[in-house]
C-alpha positions as CSV (number, residue, x, y, z in Angstrom):
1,X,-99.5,67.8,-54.7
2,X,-97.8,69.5,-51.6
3,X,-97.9,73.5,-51.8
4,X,-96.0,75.2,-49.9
5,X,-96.7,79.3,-48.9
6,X,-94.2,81.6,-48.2
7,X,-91.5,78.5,-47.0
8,X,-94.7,76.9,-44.5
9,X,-93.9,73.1,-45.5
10,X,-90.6,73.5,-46.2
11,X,-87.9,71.0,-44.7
12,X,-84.3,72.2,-43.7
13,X,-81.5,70.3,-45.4
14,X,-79.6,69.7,-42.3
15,X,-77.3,67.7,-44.6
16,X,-75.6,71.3,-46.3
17,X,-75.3,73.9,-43.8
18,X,-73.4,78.2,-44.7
19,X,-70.4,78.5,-43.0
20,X,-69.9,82.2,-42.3
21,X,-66.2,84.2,-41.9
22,X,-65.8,84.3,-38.5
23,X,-63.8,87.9,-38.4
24,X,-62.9,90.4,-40.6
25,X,-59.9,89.3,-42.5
26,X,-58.5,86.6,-45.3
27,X,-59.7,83.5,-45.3
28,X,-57.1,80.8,-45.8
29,X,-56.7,76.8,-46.0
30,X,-55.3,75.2,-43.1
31,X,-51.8,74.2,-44.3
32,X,-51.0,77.7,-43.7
33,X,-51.6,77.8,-40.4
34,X,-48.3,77.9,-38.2
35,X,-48.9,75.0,-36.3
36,X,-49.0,71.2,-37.4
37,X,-52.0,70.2,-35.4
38,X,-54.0,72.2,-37.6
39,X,-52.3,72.5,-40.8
40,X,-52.1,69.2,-40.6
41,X,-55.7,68.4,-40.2
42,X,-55.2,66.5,-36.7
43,X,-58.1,68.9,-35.0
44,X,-60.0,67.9,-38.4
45,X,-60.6,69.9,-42.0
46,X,-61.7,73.6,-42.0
47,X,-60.2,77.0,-42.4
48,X,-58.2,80.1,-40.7
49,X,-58.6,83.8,-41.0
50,X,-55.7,86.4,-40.6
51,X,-57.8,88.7,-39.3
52,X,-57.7,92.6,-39.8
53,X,-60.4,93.0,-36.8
54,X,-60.6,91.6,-33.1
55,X,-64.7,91.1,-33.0
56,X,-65.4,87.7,-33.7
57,X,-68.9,86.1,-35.1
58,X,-70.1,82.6,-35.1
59,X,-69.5,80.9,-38.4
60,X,-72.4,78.5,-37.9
61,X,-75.7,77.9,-36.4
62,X,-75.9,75.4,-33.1
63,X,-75.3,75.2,-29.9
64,X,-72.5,76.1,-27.6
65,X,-70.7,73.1,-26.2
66,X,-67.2,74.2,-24.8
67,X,-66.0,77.5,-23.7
68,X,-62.2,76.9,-22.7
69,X,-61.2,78.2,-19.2
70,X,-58.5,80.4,-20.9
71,X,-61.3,82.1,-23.3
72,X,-58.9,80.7,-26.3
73,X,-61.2,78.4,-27.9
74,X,-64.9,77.7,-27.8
75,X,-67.4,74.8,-29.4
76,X,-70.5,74.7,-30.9
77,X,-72.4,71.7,-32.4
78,X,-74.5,72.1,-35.4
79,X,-77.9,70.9,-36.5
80,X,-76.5,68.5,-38.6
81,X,-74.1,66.4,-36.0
82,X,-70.8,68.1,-37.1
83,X,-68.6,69.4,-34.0
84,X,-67.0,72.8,-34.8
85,X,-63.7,74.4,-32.6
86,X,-62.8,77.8,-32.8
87,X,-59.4,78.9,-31.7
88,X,-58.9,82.8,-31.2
89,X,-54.7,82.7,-32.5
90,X,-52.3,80.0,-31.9
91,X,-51.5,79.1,-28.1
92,X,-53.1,81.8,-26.6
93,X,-54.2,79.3,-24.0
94,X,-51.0,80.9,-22.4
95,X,-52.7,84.1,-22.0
96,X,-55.0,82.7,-18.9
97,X,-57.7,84.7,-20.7
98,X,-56.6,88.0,-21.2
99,X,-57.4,89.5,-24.2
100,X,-60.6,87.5,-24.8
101,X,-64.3,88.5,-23.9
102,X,-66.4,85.7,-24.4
103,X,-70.4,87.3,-25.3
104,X,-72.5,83.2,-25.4
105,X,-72.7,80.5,-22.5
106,X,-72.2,77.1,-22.3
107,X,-75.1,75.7,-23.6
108,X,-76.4,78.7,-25.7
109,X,-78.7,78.3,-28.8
110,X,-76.2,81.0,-31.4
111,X,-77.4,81.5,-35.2
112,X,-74.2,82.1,-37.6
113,X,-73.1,85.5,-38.2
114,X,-74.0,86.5,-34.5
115,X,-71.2,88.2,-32.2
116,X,-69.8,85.6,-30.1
117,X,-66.4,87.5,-28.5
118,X,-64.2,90.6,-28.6
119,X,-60.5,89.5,-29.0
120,X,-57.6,92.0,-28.4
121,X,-55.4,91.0,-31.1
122,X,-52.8,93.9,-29.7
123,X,-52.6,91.8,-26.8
124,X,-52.0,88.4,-28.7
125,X,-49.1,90.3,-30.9
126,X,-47.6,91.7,-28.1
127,X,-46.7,88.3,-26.4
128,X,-45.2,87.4,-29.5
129,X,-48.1,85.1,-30.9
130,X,-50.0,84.5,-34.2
131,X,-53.4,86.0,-34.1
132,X,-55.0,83.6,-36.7
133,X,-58.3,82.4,-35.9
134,X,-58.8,78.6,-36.6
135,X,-61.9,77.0,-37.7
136,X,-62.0,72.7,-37.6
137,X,-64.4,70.7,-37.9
138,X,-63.6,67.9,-35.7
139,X,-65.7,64.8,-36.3
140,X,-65.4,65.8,-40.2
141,X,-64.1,62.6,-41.2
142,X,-66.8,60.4,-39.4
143,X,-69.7,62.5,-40.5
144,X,-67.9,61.9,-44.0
145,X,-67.7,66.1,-44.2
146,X,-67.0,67.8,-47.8
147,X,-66.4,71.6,-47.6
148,X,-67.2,74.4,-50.4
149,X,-65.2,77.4,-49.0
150,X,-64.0,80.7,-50.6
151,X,-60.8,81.9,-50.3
152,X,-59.4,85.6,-50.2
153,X,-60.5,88.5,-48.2
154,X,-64.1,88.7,-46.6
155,X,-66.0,90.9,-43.5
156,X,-67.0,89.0,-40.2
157,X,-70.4,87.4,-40.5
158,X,-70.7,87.1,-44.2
159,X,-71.1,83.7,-46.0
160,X,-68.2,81.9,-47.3
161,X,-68.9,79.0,-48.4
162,X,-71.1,75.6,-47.1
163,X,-70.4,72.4,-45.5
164,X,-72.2,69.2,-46.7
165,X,-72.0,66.4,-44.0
166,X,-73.6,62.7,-44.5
């Protein structure tokens, strides 16, 4: 008989990790993202926010892989093998960086829910471009990824759903 005290003993499932919202806003599927190589799922399966809010939080737990030289997009790999993009509003790669303030590091340990970057949304509506933020999961197909998310309106950094990868 194994007891465990207080969680001592316990093993993390590393198979079903939370995803959290990464902004303040709606959380929506991907096919109504504006652009084809997400709604599409080419990027891979995962979610977008309309946000109402410009501070952005983590919506998983890993470790920072890519921080894009324009600011736009960063990457973090999870515990469990899955590789996760986040895209701060559609092309803003054309922006050289402007209205994003990146708060992690390449190679950073981040725990969901944790402020990761300010975004001037302003900014992003003034140039004439969609301020969605984009969530995908790109190796969700290889790691055989099914995805339990919530849809409608939620605050930055609280659960949403899970992700259950083989």
């Amino acid at each position: 008989m194994k007891v465990r005290w207080f969680g001592l003993g316990a093993k993390k499932n590393l198979n079903e990790m939370p995803i959290y919202a990464p902004v303040d806003g709606d959380v929506v599927d991907l096919i109504k993202v504006p652009d084809p190589i997400f709604s599409q799922r080419t990027l891979g399966d995962g979610f977008a926010m309309e946000p109402t809010d410009g501070i952005i939080y983590s919506p998983v737990s890993g470790v920072v892989t890519m921080i894009a030289s324009t600011q736009h997009a960063m990457g973090i790999r999870m515990d469990n093998g899955l590789d996760v993009m986040i895209h701060f509003g559609i092309n803003t790669y054309t922006l050289n960086g402007e209205p994003f303030h990146i708060r992690v590091q390449h190679g950073q340990t981040i725990k969901a829910g944790r402020r990761i970057a300010t975004v001037s949304m302003s900014r992003i509506r003034a140039a004439d471009l969609n301020e969605m933020i984009v969530v995908t999961f790109s190796n969700s197909a290889e790691r055989a990824a099914h995805f339990d998310i919530q849809y409608g309106p939620f605050l930055g950094g609280h659960r949403i759903g899970r992700v259950h990868a083989e």
